[in-house]
C-alpha positions in Angstrom: 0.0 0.0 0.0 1.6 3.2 -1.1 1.6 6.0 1.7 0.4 9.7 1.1 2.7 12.3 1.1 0.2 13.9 4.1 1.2 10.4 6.2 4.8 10.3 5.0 5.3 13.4 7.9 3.6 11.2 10.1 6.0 8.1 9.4 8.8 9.1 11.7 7.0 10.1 14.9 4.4 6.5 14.5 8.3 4.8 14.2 9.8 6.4 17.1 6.5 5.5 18.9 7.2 1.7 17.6 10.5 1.8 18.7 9.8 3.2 22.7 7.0 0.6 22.7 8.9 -2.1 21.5 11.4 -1.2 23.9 9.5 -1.1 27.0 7.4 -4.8 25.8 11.3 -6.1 25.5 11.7 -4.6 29.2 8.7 -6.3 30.6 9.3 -9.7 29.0 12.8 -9.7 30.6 11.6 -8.5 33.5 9.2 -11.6 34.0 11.6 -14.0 33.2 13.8 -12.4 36.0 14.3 -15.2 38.0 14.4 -12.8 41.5 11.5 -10.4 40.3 9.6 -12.4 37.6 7.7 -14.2 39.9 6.8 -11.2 42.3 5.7 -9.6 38.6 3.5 -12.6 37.6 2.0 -12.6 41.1 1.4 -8.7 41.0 -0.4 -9.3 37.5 -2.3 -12.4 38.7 -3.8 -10.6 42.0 -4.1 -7.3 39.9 -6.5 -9.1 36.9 -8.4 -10.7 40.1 -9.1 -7.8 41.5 -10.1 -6.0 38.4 -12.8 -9.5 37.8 -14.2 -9.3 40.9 -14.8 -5.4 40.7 -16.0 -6.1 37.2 -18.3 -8.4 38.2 -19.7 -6.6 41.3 -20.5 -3.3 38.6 -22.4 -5.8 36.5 -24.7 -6.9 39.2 -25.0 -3.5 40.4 -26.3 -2.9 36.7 -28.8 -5.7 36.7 -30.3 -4.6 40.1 -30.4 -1.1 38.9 -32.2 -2.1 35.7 -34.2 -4.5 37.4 -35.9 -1.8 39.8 -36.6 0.1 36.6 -38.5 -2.6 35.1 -40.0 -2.9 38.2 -41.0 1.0 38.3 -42.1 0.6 34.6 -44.8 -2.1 35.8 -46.4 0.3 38.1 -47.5 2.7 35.7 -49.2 0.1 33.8 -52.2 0.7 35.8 -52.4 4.6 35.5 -55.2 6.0 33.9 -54.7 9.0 32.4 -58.2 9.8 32.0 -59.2 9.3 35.8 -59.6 13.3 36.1 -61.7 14.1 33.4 -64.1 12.4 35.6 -64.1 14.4 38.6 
């Protein structure tokens, strides 16, 4: 795919942002196979995606019982009348 000459300015900034990323995903990897620190690392990441699960999970249900009181609130005005004045 041929580049534009508006993205060719753009080419060496999204490289150099390649290049730092690359650099710090090379980091991490060695850092996990650290022998010393890699397995504090993997423990940190482990508990870390736990936590974020069971957070997750408590915001979904807090979602459900929220929409569930709406549905609820929806049924009572089923048996409104809105003609009930005129009769007055």
């Amino acid at each position: 795919m041929a580049s534009t000459p508006e993205s060719a300015h753009y080419r060496p900034i999204a490289d150099a942002l390649e290049d730092a990323v690359a650099k710090k995903i090379d980091r991490i990897a060695q850092m996990l196979n650290c022998p010393v620190k890699g397995e504090e690392l993997r423990r940190a990441v482990t508990e870390s995606r736990k936590e974020f699960l069971l957070a997750k999970q408590a915001e979904e249900a807090l979602e459900e019982d929220v929409l569930d009181e709406e549905e609820f609130e929806d049924d009572e005005d089923d048996d409104y009348d809105e003609f009930d004045w005129t009769t007055e």
